[in-house]
C-alpha positions as CSV (number, residue, x, y, z in Angstrom):
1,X,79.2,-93.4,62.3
2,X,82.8,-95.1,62.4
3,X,84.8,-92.1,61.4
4,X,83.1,-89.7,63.8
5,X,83.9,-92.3,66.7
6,X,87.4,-92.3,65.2
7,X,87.6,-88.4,65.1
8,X,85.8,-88.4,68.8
9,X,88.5,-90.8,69.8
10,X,91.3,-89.1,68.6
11,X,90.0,-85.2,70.2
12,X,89.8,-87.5,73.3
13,X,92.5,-86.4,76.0
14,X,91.2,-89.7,78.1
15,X,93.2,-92.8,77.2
16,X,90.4,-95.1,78.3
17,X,87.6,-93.0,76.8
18,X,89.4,-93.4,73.2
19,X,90.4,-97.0,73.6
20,X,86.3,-97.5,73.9
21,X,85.4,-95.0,71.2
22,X,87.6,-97.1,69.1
23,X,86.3,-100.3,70.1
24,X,82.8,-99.2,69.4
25,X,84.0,-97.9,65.7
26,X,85.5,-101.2,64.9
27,X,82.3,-102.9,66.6
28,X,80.2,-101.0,64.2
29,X,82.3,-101.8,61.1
30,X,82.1,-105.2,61.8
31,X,78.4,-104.8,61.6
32,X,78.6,-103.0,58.5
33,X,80.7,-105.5,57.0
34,X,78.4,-108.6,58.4
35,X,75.2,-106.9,57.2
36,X,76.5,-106.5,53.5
37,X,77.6,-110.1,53.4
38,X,74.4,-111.5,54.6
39,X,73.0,-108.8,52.0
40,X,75.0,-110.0,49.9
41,X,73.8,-114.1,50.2
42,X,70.5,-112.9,50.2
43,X,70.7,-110.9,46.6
44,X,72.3,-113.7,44.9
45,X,70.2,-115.9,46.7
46,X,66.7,-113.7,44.5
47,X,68.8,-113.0,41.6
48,X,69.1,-116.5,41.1
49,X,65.7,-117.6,40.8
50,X,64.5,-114.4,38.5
51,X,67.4,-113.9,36.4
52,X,70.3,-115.8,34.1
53,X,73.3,-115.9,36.4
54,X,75.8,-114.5,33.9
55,X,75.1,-111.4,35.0
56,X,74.9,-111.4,39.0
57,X,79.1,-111.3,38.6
58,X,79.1,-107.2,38.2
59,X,76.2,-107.0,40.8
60,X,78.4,-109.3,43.9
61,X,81.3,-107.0,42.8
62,X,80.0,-104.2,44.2
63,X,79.0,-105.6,46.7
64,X,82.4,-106.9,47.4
65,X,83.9,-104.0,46.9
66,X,82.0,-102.1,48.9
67,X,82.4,-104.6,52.3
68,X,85.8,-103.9,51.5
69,X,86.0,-100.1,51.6
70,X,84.5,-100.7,55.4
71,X,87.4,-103.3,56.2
72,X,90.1,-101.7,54.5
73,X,90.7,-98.7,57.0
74,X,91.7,-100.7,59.3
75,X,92.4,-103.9,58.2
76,X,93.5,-105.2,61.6
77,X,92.0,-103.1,64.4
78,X,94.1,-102.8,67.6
79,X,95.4,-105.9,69.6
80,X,94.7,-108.0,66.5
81,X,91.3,-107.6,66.2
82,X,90.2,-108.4,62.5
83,X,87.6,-105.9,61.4
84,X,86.5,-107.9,58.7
C-alpha cells in the first residue's frame, strides 16, 4: 500500500494532492512499523513462557529486520518526520 501511494504521488501533477499521498504512505508505514513492534513484544512475551529463551534471538531478528525494511525507505520522511 505505501509504494502504490508513492507511485500515485509521484504520477500526480497536483503539488498538494502528492504532498497528502505521501503523507498518508508514511502514515501507513508508521503503522506497519508500530504493529510489528507490538507484534513483536507480544511473541517474545508467549515464547517466553513455552519455550527456553536461547532461541527467541533468531526469531526477534526477523522481526527486527523486517520493521526495518518498512523504515529504511525513507528513513526520515519529509519535513523531518521520522517514519520509524
Amino acid at each position: 500500500m505505501p509504494a502504490a501511494l508513492m507511485k500515485k504521488a509521484t504520477m500526480t501533477a497536483d503539488r498538494t494532492e502528492a504532498s497528502k499521498l505521501v503523507d498518508k504512505a508514511i502514515a501507513e508505514l508508521r503503522r506497519i512499523v508500530d504493529d510489528h513492534r507490538r507484534l513483536r513484544a507480544e511473541y517474545a512475551e508467549l515464547w517466553s513462557g513455552e519455550n527456553r529463551p536461547f532461541a527467541l534471538e533468531p526469531v526477534l531478528a526477523r522481526y527486527d529486520e523486517m520493521i526495518g525494511r518498512y523504515a529504511r525507505p525513507f528513513g526520515r520522511g519529509r519535513r523531518g518526520q521520522e517514519v520509524a
